[in-house]
mmCIF file of the C-alpha atoms, coordinates in Angstrom:
data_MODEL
# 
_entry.id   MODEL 
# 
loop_
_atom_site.group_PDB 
_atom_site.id 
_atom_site.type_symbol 
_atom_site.label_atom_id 
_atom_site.label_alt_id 
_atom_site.label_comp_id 
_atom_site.label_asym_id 
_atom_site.label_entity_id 
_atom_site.label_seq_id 
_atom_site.pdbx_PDB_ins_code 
_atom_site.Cartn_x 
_atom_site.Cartn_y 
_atom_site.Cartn_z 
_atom_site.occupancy 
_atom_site.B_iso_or_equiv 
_atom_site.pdbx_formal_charge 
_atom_site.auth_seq_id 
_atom_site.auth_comp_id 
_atom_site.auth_asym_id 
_atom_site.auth_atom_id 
_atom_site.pdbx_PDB_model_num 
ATOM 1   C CA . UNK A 1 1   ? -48.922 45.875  12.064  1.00 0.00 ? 1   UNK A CA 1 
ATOM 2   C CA . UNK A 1 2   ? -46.020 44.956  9.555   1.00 0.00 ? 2   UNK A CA 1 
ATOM 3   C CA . UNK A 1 3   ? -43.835 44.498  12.087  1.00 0.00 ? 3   UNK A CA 1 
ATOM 4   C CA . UNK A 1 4   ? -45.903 42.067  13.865  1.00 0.00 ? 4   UNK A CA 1 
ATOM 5   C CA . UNK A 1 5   ? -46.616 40.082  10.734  1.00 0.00 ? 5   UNK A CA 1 
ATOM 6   C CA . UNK A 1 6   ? -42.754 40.167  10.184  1.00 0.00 ? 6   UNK A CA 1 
ATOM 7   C CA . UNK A 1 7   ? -41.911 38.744  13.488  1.00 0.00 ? 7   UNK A CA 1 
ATOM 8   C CA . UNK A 1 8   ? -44.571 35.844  13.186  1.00 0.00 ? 8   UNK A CA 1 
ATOM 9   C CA . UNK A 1 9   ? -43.227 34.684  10.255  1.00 0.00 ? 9   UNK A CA 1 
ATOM 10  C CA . UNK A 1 10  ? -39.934 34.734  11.397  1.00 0.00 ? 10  UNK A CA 1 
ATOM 11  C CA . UNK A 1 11  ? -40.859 32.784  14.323  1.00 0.00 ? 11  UNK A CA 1 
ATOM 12  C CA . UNK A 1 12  ? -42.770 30.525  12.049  1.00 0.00 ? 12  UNK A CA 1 
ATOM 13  C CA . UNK A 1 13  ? -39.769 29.969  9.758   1.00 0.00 ? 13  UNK A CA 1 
ATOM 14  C CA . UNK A 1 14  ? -37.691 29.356  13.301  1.00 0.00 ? 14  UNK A CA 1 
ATOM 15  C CA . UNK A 1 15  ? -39.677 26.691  14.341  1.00 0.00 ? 15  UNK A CA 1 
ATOM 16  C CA . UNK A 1 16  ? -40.280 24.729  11.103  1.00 0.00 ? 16  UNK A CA 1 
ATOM 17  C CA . UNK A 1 17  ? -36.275 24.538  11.105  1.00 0.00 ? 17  UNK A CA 1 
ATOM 18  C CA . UNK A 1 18  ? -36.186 24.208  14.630  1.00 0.00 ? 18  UNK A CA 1 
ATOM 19  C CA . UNK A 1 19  ? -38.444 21.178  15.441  1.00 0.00 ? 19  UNK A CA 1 
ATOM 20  C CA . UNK A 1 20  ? -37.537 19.572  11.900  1.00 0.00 ? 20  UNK A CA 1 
ATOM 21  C CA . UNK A 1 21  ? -36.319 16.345  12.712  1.00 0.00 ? 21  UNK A CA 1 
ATOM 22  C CA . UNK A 1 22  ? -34.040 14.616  9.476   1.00 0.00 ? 22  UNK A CA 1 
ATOM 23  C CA . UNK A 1 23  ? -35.008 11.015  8.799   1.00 0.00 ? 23  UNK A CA 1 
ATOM 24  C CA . UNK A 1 24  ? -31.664 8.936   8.551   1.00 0.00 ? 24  UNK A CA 1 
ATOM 25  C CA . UNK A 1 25  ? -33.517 7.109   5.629   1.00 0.00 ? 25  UNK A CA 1 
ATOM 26  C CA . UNK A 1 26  ? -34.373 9.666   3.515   1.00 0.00 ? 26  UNK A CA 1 
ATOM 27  C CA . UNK A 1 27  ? -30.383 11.738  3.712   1.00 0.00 ? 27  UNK A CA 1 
ATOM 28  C CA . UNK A 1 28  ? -28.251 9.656   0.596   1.00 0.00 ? 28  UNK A CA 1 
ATOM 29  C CA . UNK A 1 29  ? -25.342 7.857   1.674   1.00 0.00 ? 29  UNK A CA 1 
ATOM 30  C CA . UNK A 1 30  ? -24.456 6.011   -1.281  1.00 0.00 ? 30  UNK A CA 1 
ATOM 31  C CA . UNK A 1 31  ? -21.824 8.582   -2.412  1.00 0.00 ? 31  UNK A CA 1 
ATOM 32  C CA . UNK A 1 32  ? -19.970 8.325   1.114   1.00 0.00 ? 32  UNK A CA 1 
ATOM 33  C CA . UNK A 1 33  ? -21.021 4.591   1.442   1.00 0.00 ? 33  UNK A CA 1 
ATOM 34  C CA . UNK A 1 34  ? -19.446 3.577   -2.108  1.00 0.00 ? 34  UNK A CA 1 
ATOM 35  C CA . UNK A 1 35  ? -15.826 5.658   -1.246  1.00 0.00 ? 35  UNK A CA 1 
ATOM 36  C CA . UNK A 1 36  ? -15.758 3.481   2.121   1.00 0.00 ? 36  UNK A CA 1 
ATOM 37  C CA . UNK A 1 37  ? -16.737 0.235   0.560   1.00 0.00 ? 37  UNK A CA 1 
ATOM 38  C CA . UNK A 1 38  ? -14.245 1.116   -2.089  1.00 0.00 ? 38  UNK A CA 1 
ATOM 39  C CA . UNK A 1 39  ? -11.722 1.826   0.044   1.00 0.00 ? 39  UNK A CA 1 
ATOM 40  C CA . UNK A 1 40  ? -12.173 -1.097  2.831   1.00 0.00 ? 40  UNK A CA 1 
ATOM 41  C CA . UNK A 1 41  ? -12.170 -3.562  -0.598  1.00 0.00 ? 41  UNK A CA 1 
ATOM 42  C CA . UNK A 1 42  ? -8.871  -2.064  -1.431  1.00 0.00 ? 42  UNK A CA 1 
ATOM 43  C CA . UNK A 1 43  ? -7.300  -2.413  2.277   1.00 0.00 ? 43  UNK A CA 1 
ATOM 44  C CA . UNK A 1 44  ? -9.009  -6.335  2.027   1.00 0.00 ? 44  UNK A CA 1 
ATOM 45  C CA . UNK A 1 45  ? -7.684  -7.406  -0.763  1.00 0.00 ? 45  UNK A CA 1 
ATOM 46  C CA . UNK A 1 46  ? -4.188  -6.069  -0.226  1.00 0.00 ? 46  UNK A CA 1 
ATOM 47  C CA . UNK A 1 47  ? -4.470  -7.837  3.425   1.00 0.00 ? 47  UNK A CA 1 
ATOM 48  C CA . UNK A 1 48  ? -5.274  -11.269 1.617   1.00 0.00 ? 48  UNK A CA 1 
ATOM 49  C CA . UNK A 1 49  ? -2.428  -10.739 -1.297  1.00 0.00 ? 49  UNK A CA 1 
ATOM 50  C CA . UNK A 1 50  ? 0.149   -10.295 1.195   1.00 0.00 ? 50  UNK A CA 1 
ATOM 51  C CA . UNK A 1 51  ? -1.219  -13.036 3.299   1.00 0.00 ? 51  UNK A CA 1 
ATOM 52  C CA . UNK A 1 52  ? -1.446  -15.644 0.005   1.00 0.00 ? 52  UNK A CA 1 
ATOM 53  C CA . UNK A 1 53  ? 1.935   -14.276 -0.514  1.00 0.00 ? 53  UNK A CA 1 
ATOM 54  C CA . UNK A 1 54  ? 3.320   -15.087 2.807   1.00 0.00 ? 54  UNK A CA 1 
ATOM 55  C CA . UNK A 1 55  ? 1.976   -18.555 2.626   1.00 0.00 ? 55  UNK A CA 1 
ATOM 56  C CA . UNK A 1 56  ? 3.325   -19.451 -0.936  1.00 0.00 ? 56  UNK A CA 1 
ATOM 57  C CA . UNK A 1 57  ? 6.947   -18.481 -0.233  1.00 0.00 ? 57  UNK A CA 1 
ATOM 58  C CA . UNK A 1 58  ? 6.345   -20.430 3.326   1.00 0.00 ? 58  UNK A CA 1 
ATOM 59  C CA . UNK A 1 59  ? 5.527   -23.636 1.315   1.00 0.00 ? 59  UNK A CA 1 
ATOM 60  C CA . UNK A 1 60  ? 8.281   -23.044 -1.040  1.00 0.00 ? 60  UNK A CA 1 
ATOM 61  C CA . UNK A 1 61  ? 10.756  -22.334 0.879   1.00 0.00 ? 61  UNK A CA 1 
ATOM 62  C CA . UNK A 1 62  ? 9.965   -25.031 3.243   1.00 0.00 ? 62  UNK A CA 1 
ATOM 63  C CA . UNK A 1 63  ? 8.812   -27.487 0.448   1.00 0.00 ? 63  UNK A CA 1 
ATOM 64  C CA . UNK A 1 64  ? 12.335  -29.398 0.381   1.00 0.00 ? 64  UNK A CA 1 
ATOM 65  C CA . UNK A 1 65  ? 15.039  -28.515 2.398   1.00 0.00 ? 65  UNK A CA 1 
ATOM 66  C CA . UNK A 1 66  ? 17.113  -31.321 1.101   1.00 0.00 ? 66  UNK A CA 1 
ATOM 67  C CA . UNK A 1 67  ? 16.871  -29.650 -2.762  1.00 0.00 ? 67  UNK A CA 1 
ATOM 68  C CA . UNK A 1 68  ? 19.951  -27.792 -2.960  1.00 0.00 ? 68  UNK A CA 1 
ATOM 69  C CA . UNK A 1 69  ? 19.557  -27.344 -6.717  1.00 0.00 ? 69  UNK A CA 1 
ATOM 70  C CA . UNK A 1 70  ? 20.662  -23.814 -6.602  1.00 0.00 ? 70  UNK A CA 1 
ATOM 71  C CA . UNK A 1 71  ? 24.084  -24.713 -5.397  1.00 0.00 ? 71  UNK A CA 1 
ATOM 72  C CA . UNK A 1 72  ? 24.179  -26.533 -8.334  1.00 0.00 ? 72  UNK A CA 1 
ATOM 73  C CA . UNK A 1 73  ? 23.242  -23.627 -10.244 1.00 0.00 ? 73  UNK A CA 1 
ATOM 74  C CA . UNK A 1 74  ? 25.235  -21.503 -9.060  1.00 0.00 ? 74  UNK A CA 1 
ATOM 75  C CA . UNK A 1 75  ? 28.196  -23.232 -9.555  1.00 0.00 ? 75  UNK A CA 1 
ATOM 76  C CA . UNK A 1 76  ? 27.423  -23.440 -13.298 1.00 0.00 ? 76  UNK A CA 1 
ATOM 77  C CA . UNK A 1 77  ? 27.279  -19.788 -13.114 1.00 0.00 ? 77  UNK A CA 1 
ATOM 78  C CA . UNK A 1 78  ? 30.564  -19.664 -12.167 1.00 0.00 ? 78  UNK A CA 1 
ATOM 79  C CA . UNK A 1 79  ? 31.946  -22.447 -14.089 1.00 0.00 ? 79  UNK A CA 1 
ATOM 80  C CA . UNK A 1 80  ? 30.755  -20.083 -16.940 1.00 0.00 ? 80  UNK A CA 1 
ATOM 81  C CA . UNK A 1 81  ? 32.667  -16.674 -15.528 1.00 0.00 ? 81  UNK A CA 1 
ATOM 82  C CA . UNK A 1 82  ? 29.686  -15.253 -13.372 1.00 0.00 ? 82  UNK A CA 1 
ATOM 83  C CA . UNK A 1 83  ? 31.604  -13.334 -10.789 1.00 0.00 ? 83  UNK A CA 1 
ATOM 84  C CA . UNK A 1 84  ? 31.294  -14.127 -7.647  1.00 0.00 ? 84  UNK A CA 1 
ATOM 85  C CA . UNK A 1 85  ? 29.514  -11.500 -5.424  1.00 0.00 ? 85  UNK A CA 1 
ATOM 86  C CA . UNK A 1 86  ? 30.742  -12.797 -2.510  1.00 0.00 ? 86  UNK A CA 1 
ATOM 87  C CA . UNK A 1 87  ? 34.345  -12.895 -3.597  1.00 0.00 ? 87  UNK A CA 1 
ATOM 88  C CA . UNK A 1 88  ? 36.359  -10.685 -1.208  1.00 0.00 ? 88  UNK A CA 1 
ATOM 89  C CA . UNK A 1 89  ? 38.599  -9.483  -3.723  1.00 0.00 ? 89  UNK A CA 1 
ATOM 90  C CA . UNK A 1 90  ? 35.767  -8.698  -5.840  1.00 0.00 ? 90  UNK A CA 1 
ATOM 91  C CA . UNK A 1 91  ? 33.978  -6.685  -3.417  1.00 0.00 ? 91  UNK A CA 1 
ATOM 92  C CA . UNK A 1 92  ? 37.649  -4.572  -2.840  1.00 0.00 ? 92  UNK A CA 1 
ATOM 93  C CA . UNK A 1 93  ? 37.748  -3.588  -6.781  1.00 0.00 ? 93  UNK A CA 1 
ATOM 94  C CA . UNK A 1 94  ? 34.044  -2.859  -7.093  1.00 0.00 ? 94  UNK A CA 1 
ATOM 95  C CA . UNK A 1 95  ? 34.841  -0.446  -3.955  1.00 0.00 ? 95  UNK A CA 1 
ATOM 96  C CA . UNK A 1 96  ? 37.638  1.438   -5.623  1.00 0.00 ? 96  UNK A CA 1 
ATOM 97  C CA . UNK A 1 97  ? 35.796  1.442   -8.977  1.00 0.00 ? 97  UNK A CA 1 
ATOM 98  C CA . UNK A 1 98  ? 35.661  4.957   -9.416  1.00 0.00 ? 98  UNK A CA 1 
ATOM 99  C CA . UNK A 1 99  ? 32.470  4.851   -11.831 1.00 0.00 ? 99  UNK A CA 1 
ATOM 100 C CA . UNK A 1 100 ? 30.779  3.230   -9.558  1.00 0.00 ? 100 UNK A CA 1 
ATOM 101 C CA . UNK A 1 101 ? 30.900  5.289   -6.398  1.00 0.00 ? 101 UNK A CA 1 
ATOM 102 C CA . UNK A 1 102 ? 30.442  8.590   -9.305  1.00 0.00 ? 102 UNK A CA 1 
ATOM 103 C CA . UNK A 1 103 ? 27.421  6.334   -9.989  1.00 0.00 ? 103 UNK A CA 1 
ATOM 104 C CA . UNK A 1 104 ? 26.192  6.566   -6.084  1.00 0.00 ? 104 UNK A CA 1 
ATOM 105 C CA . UNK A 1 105 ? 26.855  9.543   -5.937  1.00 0.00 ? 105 UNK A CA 1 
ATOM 106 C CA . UNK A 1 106 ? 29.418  9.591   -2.945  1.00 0.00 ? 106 UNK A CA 1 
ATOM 107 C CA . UNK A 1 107 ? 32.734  10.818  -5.294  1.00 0.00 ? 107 UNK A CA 1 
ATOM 108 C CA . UNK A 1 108 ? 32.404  13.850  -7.416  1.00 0.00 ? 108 UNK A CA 1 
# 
């Protein structure tokens, strides 16, 4: 008799899990729907900050070809004792500079 009583509520308890049928509406998404949102927000505003990036240095760089202020500016630079980066003879010395390549890490 105990046994049978046993087994009928087990099969009971069986098929209130079994034919229990979860209502999409009623299971909380907001935790996994707020770390998505968050993280699609992110990705969309680093997409449009590149993209208003790309498109300001495109109109400046483009805005006047003709300026070629920085030559100008440059050559004050050098007027002043700037070195000259380009400067073969400068690029030889920094080469052998011995602190330097220490610095880099390719001498010991």
């Amino acid at each position: 008799m105990m046994f049978k009583k046993l087994a009928q509520k087990l099969n009971l308890e069986r098929k209130k899990h079994h034919n229990a049928v979860i209502n999409p509406l009623d299971v909380d998404f907001e935790g996994r729907k707020s770390v998505f949102l968050d993280k699609l927000t992110r990705t969309a505003v680093n997409m449009y900050e590149h993209q208003c990036d790309v498109k300001n240095f495109t109109k400046l760089v483009l805005s006047n070809p003709e300026n070629e202020s920085h030559n100008k500016i440059m050559d004050e630079l050098f007027a002043k004792g700037v070195i000259d980066p380009t400067d073969d003879e400068k690029l030889l010395e920094l080469s052998d500079n011995t602190r330097f390549l220490k610095d880099l890490g390719l001498i010991d």
